[in-house]
C-alpha positions as CSV (number, residue, x, y, z in Angstrom):
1,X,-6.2,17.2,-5.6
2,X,-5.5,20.8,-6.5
3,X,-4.6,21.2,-3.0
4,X,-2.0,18.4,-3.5
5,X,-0.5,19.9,-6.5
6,X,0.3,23.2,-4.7
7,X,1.9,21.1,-1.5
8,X,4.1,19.8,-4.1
9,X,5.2,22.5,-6.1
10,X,6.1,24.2,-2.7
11,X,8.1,21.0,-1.2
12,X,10.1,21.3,-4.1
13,X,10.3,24.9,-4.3
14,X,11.9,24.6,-0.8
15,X,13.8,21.2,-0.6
16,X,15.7,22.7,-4.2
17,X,16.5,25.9,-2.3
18,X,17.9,24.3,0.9
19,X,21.5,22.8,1.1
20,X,22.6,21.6,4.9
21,X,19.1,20.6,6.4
22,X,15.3,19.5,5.2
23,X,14.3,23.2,4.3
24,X,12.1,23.5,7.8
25,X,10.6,19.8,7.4
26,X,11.0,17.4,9.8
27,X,11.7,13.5,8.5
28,X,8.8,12.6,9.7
29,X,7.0,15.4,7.7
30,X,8.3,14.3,4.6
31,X,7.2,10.6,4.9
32,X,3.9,12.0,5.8
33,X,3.9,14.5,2.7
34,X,4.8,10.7,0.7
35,X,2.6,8.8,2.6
36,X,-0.6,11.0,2.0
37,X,0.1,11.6,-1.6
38,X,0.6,7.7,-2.2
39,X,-2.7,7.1,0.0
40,X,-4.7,9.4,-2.5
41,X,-3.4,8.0,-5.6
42,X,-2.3,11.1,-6.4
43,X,1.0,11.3,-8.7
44,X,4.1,13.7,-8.5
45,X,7.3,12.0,-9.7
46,X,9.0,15.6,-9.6
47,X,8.6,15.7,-6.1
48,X,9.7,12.0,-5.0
49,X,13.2,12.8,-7.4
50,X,13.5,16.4,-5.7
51,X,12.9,14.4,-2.1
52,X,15.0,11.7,-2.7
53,X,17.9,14.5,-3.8
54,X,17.9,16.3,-0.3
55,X,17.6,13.0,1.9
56,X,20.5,11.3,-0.4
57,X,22.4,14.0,0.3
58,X,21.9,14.4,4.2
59,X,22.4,11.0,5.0
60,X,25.2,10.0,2.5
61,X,28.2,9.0,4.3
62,X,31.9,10.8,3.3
63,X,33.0,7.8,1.2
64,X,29.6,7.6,-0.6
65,X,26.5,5.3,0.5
66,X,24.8,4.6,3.8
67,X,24.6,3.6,7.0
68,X,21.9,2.5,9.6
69,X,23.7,5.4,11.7
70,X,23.4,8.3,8.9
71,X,20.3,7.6,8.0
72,X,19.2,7.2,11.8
73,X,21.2,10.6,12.1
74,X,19.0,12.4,10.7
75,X,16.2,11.6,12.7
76,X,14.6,9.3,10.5
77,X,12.4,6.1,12.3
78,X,12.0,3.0,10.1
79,X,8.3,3.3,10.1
80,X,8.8,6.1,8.8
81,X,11.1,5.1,5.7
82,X,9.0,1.8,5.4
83,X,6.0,4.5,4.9
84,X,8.1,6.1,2.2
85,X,9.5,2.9,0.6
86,X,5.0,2.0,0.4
87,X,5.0,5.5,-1.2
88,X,7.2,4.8,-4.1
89,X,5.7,1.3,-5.0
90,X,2.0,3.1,-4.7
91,X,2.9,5.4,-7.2
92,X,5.0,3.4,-9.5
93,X,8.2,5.3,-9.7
94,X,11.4,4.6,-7.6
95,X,14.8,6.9,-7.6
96,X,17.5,5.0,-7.1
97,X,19.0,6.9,-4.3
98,X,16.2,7.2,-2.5
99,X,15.5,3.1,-2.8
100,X,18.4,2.6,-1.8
101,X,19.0,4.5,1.4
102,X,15.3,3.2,2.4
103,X,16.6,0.0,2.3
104,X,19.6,0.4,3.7
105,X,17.8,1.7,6.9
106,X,15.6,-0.9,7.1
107,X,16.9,-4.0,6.6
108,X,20.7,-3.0,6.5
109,X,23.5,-3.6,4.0
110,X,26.0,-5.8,4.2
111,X,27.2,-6.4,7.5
112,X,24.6,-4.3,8.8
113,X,21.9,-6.5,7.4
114,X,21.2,-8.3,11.0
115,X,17.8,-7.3,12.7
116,X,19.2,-6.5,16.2
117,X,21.7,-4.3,15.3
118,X,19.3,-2.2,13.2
119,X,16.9,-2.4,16.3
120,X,19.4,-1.0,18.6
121,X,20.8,1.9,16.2
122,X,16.8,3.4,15.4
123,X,16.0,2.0,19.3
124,X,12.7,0.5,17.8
125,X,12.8,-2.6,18.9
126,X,11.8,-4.1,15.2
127,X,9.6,-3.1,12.7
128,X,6.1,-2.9,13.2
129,X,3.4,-5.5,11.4
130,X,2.5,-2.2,9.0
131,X,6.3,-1.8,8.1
132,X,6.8,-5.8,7.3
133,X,3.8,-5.9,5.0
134,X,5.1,-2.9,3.3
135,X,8.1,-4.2,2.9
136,X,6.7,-7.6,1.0
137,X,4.6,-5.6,-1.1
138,X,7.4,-3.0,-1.8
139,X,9.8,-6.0,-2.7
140,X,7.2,-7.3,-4.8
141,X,6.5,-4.5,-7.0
142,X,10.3,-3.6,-7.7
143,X,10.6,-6.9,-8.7
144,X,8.2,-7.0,-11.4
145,X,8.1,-3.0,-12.3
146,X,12.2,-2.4,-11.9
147,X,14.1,-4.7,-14.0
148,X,17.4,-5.5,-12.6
149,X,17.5,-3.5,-9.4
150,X,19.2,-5.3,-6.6
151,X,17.3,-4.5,-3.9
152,X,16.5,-7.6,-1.7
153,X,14.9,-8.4,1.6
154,X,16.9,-11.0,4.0
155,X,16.6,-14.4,3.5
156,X,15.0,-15.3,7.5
157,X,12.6,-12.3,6.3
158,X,10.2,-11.3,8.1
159,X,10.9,-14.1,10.9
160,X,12.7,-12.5,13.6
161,X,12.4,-8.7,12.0
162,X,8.9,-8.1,13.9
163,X,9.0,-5.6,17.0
164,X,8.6,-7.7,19.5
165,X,8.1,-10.8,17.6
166,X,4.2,-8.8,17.0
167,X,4.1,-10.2,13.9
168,X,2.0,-12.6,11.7
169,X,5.6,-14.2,10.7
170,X,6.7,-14.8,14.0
171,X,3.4,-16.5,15.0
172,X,1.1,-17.3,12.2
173,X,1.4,-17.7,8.4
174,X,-0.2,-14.7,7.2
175,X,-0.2,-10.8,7.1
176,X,-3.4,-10.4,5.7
177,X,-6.8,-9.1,8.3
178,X,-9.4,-11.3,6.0
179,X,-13.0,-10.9,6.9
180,X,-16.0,-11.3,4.2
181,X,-18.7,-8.2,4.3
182,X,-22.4,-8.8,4.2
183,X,-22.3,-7.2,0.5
184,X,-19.5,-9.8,-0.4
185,X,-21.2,-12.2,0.8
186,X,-24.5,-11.5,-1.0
187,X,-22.0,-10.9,-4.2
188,X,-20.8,-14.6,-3.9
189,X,-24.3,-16.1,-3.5
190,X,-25.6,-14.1,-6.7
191,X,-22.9,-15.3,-8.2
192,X,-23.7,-18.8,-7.1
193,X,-27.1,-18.7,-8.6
194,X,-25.8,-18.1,-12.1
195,X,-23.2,-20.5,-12.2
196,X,-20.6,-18.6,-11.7
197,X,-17.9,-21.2,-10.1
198,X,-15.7,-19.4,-7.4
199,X,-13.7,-19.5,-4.2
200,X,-14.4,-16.4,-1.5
201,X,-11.1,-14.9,0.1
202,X,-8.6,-16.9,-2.2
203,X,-5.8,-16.2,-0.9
204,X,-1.9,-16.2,-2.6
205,X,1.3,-17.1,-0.4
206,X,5.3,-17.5,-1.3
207,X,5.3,-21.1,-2.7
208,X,2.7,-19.7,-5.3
209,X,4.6,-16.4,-6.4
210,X,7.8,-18.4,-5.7
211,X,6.9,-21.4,-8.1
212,X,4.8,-19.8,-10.5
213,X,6.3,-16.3,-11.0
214,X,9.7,-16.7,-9.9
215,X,9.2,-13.8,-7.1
216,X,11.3,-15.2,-4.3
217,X,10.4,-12.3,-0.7
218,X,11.1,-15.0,1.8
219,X,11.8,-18.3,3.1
220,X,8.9,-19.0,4.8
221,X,6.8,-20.5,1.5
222,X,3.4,-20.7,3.6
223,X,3.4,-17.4,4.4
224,X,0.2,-15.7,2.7
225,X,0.4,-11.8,1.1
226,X,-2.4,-11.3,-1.0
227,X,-6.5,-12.4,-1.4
228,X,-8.6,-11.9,-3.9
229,X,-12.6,-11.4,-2.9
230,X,-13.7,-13.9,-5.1
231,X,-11.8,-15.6,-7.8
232,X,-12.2,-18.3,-10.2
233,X,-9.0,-20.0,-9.9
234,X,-8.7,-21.6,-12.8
235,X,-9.6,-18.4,-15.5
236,X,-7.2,-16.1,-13.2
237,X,-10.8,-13.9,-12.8
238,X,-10.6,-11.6,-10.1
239,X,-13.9,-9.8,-8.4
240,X,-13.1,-6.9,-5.6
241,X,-16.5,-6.0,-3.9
242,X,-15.3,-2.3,-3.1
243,X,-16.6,-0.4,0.2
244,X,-15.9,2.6,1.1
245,X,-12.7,2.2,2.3
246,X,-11.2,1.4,-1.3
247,X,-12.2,4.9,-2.1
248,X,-11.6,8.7,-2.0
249,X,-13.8,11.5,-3.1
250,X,-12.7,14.5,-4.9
251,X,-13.7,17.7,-4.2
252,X,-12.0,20.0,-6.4
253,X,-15.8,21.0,-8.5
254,X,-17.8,20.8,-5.3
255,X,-18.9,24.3,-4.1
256,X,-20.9,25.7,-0.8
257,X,-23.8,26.3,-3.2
258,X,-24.4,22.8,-3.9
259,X,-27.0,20.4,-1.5
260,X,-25.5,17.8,1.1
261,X,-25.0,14.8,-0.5
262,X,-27.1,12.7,2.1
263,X,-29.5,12.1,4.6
264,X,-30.8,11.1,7.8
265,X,-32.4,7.5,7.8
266,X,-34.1,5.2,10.5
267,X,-32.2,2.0,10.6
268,X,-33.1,-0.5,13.4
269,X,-34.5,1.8,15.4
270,X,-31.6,3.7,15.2
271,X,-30.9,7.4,13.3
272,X,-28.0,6.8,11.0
273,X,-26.9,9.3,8.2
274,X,-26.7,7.8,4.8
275,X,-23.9,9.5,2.6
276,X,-25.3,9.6,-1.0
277,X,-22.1,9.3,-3.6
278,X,-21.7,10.9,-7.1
279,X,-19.2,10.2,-9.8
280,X,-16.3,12.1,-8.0
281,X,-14.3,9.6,-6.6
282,X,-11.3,7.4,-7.4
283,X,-9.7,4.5,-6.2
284,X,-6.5,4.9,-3.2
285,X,-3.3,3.8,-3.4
286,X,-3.5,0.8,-1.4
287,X,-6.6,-0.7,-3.7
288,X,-4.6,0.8,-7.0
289,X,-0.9,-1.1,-5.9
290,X,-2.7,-4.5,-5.0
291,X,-4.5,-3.9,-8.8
292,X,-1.2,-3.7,-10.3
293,X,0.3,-6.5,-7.9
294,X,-2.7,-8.7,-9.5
295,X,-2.6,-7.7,-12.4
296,X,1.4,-7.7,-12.4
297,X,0.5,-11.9,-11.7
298,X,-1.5,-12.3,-14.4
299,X,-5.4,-12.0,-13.3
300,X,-7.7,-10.1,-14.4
301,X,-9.5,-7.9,-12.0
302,X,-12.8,-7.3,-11.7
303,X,-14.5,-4.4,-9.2
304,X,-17.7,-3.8,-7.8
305,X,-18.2,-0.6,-6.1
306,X,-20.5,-0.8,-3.3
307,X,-22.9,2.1,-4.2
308,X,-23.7,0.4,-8.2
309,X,-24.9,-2.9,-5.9
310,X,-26.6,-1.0,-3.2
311,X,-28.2,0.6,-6.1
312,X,-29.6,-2.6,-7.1
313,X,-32.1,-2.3,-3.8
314,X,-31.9,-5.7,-3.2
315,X,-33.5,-7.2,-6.6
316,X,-32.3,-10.9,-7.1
317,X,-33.3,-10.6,-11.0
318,X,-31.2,-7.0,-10.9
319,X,-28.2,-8.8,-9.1
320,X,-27.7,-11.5,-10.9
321,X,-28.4,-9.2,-14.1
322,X,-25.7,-7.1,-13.1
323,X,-23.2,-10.2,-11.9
């Protein structure tokens, strides 16, 4: 994280400084400078504002505000702003400009809100399935953390946004990849065994946020966004069985001095190397956003990191102890 920190006091050091251009940066750059900050959980408001400053300014058109063109100008691709627009819902904190030019880009303003246009002016061909599920969770977050703003996807959205209709909206009825681990699985069955009354992968579409929360993102009602590991319906109780993937470690203590963290096992006739984990690690941004989403819904969420259960070696008494 220290290493962070010093990438953005020097982004802002040198987007402050520079008037006419991106200070040296690319566009692209800079949504990966967002992008990686917002993957890691790790917070600097300053830089977003200073950020949103120099792209307000490069892309603003004469007679203030923006177009698909300006913004496209400035050799900006809508994965790239969609990556950005993720960025700010991640870490909670949303300039105005900046929101705005994002979401002029991609999905237009006014007359410019009309999905073929905007695929021939960034010559995209639509946004990708990563950009509309961004866009669903990005909507979803103003809406419930920034009272008032008036930011708003279309009303077809996402049917007919996707590139190339490669889309779940264009074909299916969800944007989720579901699939249940081994360790979720042997979660739900301890879980089971002590009564605990559950559904696996429970899963929350439009109608639901629609209906009960008032959180209108599409037209398409059936159209499923987030899902819960397993959830008791009823109590709004949450669990998240955590792999590794919902995690990042920190090494801003570790030093050459200290032992490798791991070791070589056997497993299945195979040599595999089995990475031990200590206390230094936190959450990402993608598993911290769809807490506060949750959360933002009214459940209460639950996690269970996948080294405390490994821990448990397998012990049924131990599991359900801990469950």
């Amino acid at each position: 994280t220290r290493f962070f920190e010093a990438m953005s006091n020097q982004v802002i050091q040198r987007l402050s400084r520079a008037t006419n251009d991106y200070a040296g940066f690319k566009g692209q750059e800079i949504s990966n400078i967002c992008w990686s900050c917002a993957t890691i959980n790790c917070h600097f408001p300053d830089m977003l504002d200073v950020i949103s400053s120099s792209m307000c300014r490069l892309c603003e058109l004469p007679g203030g505000g923006y177009s698909a063109r300006s913004i496209a100008q400035q050799q900006c691709k809508r994965q790239e702003l969609s990556n950005m627009a993720w960025s700010c819902a991640v870490l909670n904190h949303y300039p105005p400009g900046l929101m705005d030019l994002l979401y002029a880009g991609l999905v237009g303003n006014g007359d410019e809100r009309n999905a073929e246009y905007l695929s021939q002016v960034f010559g995209d061909g639509g946004l990708q399935k990563q950009a509309i599920m961004s866009l669903l969770y990005v909507q979803m977050a103003v809406d419930m953390e920034w009272p008032n703003n008036a930011l708003t996807l279309p009303e077809n959205f996402p049917d007919g946004w996707g590139s190339n209709d490669d889309v779940a909206s264009d074909a299916g009825v969800s944007v989720l990849s579901l699939s249940t681990s081994r360790i979720q699985s042997d979660v739900s069955t301890t879980f089971d065994r002590i009564g605990f009354r559950h559904t696996e992968e429970h899963v929350i579409d439009m109608d639901e946020l629609s209906i009960n929360h008032g959180i209108q993102l599409s037209s398409k009602p059936s159209l499923e966004i987030l899902s819960i590991d397993i959830a008791d319906v009823d109590k709004k109780v949450g669990i998240e069985v955590d792999g590794p993937g919902h995690f990042i470690s920190v090494l801003d203590t570790w030093s050459p001095q200290e032992e490798t963290r791991g070791h070589v096992k056997l497993s299945k006739g195979k040599m595999e190397y089995q990475f031990e984990w200590d206390d230094r690690h936190l959450i990402n941004g993608s598993t911290a956003l769809k807490d506060r989403l949750l959360q933002g819904l009214g459940w209460r969420i639950l996690h269970i990191p996948f080294w405390e259960w490994h821990a448990l070696k397998g012990d049924a008494r131990a599991k359900e102890e801990y469950c």
